[in-house]
N, C-alpha and C positions, 0 to 999 in steps of 0.2 A: 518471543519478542526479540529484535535484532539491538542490540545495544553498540552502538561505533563509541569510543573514547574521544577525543578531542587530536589528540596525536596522531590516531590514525586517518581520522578526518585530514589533519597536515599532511601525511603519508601520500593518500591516496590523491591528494590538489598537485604534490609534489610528481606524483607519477602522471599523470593528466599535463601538467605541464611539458614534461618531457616528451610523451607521445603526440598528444594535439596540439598542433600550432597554436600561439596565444592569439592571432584574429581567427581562428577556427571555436575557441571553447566559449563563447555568446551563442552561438549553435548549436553544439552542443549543450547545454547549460539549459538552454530553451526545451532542446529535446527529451531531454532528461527528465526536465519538470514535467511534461507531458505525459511522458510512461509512469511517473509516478503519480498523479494526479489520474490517471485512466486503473492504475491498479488501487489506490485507495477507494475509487467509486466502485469499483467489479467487488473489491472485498467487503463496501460497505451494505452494495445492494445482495450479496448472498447473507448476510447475513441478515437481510431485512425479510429474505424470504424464507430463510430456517427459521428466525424468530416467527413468521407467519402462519407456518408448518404446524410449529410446534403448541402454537395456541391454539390452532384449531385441534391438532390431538386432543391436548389436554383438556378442551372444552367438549369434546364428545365422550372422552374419560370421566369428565363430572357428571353428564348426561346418564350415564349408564351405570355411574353409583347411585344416581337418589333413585 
C-alpha cells in the first residue's frame, strides 16, 4: 500500500502548480480522478474474480476430501 504524508501531498500541488497553468488543473484534476476511479474498479473487479477462482477450487477440494 502506497502511503503519501501530507507534506508531500503540499510538495507534489506545489509542483503541479508550477508546471500546469492554474486554468489548466480543473482538467486535469478531473482527469485524474478518472484514471483513478478506472484503476480502483480494474483492481476491485480482479480481485472479484481470484476471490471467484479461489472458491470454486476450494470447493472442489472439499468435494474430493469427503
Amino acid at each position: 500500500m502506497v502511503h503519501i504524508s501530507f507534506s508531500e501531498i503540499i510538495v507534489i500541488l506545489l509542483v503541479a502548480l508550477l508546471v500546469i497553468k492554474p486554468e489548466q488543473l480543473p482538467q486535469v484534476a478531473r482527469m485524474l480522478g478518472r484514471w483513478v476511479g478506472r484503476a480502483k474498479g480494474l483492481i476491485t473487479n480482479v480481485k472479484n474474480e481470484v476471490g471467484a477462482e479461489l472458491g470454486k477450487y476450494s470447493f472442489q477440494e472439499e468435494k474430493r476430501e469427503k
